[in-house]
C-alpha positions as CSV (number, residue, x, y, z in Angstrom):
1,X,80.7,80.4,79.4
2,X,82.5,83.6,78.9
3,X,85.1,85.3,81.8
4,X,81.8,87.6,82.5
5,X,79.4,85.5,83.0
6,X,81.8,83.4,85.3
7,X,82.7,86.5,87.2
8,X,78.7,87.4,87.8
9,X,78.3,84.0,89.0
10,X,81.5,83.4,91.4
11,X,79.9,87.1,92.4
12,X,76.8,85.9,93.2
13,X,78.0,82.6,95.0
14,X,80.2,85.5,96.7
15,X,77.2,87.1,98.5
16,X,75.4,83.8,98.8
17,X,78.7,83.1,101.5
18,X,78.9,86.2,102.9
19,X,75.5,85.8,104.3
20,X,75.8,82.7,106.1
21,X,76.5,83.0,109.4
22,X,79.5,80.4,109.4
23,X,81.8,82.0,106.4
24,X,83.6,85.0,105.5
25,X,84.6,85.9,101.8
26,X,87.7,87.9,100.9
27,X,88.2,89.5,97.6
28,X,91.5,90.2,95.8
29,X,92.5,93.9,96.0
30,X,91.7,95.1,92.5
31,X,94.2,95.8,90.0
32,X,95.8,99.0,90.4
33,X,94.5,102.0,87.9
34,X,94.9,105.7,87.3
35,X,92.3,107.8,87.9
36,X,93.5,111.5,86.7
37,X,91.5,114.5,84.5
38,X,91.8,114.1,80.5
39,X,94.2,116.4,80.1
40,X,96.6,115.1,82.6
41,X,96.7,118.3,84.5
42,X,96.4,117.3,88.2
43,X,93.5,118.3,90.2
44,X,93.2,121.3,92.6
45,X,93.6,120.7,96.6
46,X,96.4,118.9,98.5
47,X,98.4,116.7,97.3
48,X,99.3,113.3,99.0
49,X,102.4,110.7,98.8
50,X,101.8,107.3,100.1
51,X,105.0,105.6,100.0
52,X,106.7,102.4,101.0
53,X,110.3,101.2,100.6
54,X,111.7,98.1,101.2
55,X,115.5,98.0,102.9
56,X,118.9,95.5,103.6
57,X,118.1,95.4,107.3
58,X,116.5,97.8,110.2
59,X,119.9,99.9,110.6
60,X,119.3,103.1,108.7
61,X,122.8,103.9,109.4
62,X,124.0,100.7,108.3
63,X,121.9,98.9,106.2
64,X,120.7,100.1,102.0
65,X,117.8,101.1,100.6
66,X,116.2,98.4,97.9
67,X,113.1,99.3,96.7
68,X,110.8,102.5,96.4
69,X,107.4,103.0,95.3
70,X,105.1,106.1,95.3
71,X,101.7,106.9,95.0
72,X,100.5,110.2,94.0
73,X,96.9,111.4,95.7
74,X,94.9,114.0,95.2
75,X,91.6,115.4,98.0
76,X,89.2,118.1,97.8
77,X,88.8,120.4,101.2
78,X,86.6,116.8,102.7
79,X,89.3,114.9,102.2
80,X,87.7,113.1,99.4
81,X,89.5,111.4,96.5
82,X,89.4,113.6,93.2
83,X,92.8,112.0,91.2
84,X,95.3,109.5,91.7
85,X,97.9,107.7,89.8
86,X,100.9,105.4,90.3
87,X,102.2,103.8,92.3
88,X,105.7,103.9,90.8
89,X,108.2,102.1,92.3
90,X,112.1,101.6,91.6
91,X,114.6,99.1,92.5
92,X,118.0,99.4,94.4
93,X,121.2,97.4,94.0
94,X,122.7,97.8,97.6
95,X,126.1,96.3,96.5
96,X,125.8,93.3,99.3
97,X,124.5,90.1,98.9
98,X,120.8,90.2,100.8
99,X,120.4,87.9,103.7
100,X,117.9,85.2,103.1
101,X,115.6,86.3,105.6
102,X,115.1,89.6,103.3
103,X,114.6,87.9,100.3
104,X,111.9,86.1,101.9
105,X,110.4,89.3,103.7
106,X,110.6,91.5,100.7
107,X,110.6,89.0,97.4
108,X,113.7,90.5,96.1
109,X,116.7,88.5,95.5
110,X,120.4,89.5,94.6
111,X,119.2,88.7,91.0
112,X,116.3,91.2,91.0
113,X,119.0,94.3,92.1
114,X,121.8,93.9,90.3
115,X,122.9,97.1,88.6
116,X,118.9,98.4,89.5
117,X,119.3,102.2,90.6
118,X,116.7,104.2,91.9
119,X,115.8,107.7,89.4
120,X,116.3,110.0,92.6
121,X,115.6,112.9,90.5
122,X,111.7,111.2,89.9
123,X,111.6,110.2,92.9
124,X,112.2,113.4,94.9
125,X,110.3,115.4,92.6
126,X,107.3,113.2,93.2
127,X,108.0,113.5,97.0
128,X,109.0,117.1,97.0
129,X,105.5,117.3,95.2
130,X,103.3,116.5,97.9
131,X,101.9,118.2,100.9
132,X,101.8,115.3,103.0
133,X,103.7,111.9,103.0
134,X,102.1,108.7,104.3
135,X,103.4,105.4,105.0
136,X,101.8,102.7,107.1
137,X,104.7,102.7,109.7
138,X,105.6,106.1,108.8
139,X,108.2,106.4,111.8
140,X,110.8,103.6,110.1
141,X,110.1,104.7,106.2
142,X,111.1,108.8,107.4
143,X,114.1,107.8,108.4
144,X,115.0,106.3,105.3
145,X,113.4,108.9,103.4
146,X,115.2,111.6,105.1
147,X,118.5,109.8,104.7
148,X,118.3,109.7,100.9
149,X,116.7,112.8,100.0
150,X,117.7,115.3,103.3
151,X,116.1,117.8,101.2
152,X,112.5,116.0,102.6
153,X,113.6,116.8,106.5
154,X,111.1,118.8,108.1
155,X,108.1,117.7,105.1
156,X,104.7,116.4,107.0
157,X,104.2,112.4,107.4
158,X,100.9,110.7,108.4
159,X,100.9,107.0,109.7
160,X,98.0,104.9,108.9
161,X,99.1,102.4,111.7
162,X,99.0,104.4,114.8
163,X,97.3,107.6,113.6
164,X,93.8,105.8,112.6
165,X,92.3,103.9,116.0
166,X,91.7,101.0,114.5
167,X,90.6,99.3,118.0
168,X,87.9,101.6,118.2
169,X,86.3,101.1,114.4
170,X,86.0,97.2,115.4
171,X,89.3,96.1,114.3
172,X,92.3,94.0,116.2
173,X,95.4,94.4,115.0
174,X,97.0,97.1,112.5
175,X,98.8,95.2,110.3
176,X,97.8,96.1,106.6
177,X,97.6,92.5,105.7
178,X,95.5,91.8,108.8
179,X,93.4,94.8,108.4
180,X,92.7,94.2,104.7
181,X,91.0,91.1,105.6
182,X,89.0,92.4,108.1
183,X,87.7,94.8,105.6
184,X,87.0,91.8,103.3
185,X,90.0,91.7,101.2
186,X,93.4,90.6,100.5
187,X,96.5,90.6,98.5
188,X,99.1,88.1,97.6
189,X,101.8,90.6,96.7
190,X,105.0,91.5,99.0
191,X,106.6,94.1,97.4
192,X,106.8,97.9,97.6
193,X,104.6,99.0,94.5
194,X,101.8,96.7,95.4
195,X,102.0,97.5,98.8
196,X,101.1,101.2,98.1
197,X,98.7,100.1,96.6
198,X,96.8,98.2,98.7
199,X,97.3,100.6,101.5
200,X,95.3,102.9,99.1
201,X,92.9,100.3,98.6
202,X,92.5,100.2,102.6
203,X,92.3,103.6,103.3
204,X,89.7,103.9,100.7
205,X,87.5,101.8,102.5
206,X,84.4,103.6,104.2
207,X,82.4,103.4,107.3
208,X,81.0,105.1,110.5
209,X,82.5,105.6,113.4
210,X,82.0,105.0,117.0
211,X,78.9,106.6,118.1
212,X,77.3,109.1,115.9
213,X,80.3,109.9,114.2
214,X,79.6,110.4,110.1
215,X,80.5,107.8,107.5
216,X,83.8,108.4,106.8
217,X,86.9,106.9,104.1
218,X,89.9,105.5,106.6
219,X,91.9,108.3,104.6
220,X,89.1,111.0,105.6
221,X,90.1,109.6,108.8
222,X,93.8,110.1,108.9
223,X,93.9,112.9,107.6
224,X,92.0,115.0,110.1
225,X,94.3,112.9,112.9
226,X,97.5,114.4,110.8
227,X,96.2,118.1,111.1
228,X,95.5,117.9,114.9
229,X,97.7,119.0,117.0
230,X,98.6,116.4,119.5
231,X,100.9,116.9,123.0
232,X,104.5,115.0,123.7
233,X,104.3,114.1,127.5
234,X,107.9,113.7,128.6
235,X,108.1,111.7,132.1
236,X,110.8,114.1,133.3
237,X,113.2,113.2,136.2
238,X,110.8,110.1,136.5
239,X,112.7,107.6,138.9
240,X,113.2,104.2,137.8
241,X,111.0,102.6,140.4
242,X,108.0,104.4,138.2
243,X,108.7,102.5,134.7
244,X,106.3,99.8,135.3
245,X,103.5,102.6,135.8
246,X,104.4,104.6,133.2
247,X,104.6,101.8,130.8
248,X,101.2,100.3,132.0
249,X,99.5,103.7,131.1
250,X,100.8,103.5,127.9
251,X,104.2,105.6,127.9
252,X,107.2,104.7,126.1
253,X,110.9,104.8,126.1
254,X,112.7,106.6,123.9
255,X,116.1,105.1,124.4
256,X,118.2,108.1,123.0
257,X,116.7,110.6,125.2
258,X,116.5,108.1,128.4
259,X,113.0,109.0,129.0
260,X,109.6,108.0,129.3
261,X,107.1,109.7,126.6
262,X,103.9,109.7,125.5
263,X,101.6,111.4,122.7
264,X,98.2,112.3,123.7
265,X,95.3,115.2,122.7
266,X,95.6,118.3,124.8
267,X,92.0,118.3,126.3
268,X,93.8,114.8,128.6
269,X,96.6,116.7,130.1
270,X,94.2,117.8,133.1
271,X,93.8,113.9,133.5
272,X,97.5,113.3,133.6
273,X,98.5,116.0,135.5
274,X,95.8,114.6,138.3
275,X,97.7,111.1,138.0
276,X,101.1,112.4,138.3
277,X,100.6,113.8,141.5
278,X,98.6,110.9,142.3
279,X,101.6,109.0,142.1
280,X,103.7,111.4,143.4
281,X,106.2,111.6,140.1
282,X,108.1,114.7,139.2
283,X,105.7,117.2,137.0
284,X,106.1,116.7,132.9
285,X,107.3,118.3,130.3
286,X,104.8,118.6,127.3
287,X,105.5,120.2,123.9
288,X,103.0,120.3,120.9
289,X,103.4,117.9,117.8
290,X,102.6,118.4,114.1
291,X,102.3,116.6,111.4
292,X,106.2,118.0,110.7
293,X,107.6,116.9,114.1
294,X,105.7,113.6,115.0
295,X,107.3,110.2,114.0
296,X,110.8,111.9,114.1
């Protein structure tokens, strides 16, 4: 039997499962490819990073950078795919010996940095290329971004974790692994390059949304969330006897401005407004967010 006809049949046995009520087949995330024009010359419309980098620690200020990989994108004006290629990715020596706990989150071991060095030059041109930037926990990889390449500050992120309601497209939970299986795949791989990938993989996925809203690709999806303009609620002068309120209705706190925030579409301020004075707190502050200001 040839690797063909094996794969038609494990295929076939595939489909056989996935219609029985008491089992659920996953399928490895595909191989990454390029898909660009013959001649190489990119593709009109906007251009997309997604990016993920792999560190010492969670202290930007103290910990290093060890791994970087990129993934250029290409959309038309729907937001449809028309090119892609990469990911690239590039290791870091951080000149400290990696606790084990890292080497087990990320895969890399002293072994795998020494003397490794990131091509900054590639890396920020790549970066520098695109019109938007797109991690899946966008807040932590800008910071890391922006502390290497402070060229980038001010450039326009998108977070496929909190920027795509995943709750109310039928899914629990927002990690990538997670929400890879619940679209029916999955990936072995840990590292920076292959997670690119797969987050490509996920955000290529396609469906419809709650009520009659169109069929759409998860990245047709965050994208139109990263061009809307959102509000910044800012709990001002809220007493302390309101934080168990304000974190029930879904405000955080930002511990280096001491106060109590929360993002939310304009057409709800009304709404809030209403429930402040309901519970008699101190009017807020609200400032509109962009794609360049959110996640900072």
């Amino acid at each position: 039997m040839n690797m063909l006809q094996n794969q038609s049949e494990l295929e076939e046995i595939s489909r056989r499962l996935d219609r029985e009520e008491g089992y659920r087949v996953l399928r490895a995330v595909p191989k990454r490819f390029s898909h660009m024009p013959e001649d190489g010359v990119p593709p009109d419309g906007r251009c997309i990073a997604i990016l993920d980098t792999e560190t010492s620690g969670l202290n930007v200020h103290e910990d290093k950078l060890i791994e970087l990989a990129i993934m250029l994108v290409w959309v038309d004006d729907d937001g449809e795919v028309s090119g892609h290629m990469g990911p690239v990715s590039w290791l870091q020596d951080p000149g400290i010996e990696l606790e084990p706990e890292i080497t087990l989150i990320t895969g890399l071991a002293n072994h795998h940095l020494a003397h490794k060095q990131i091509d900054d030059a590639a890396a920020l041109g790549f970066l520098d290329r695109a019109d938007l930037l797109v991690a899946q926990n966008a807040k932590f990889d800008l910071a890391w971004i922006e502390q290497r390449y402070p060229k980038l500050k001010g450039k326009a992120w998108a977070c496929s974790c909190s920027e795509i309601d995943w709750l109310k497209l039928g899914y629990e939970g927002r990690s990538q692994q997670h929400l890879l299986a619940q679209h029916g795949w999955f990936t072995n791989a840990h590292r920076a390059e292959a997670d690119v990938w797969s987050l490509f993989w996920l955000l290529q996925q396609r469906q419809r949304g709650p009520g009659d809203s169109p069929v759409q690709s998860h990245l047709q999806r965050l994208l139109q969330a990263a061009e809307t303009p959102t509000v910044l609620v800012e709990a001002l002068r809220a007493p302390y006897s309101a934080k168990d309120k304000l974190k029930a209705r879904g405000y955080r706190w930002d511990a280096g401005r001491r106060i109590w925030c929360k993002e939310m579409a304009e057409e709800k301020l009304a709404v809030e407004r209403s429930w402040f004075r309901t519970e008699g707190l101190p009017l807020f502050g609200a400032k509109t967010m962009t794609a360049t200001e959110r996640h900072r």
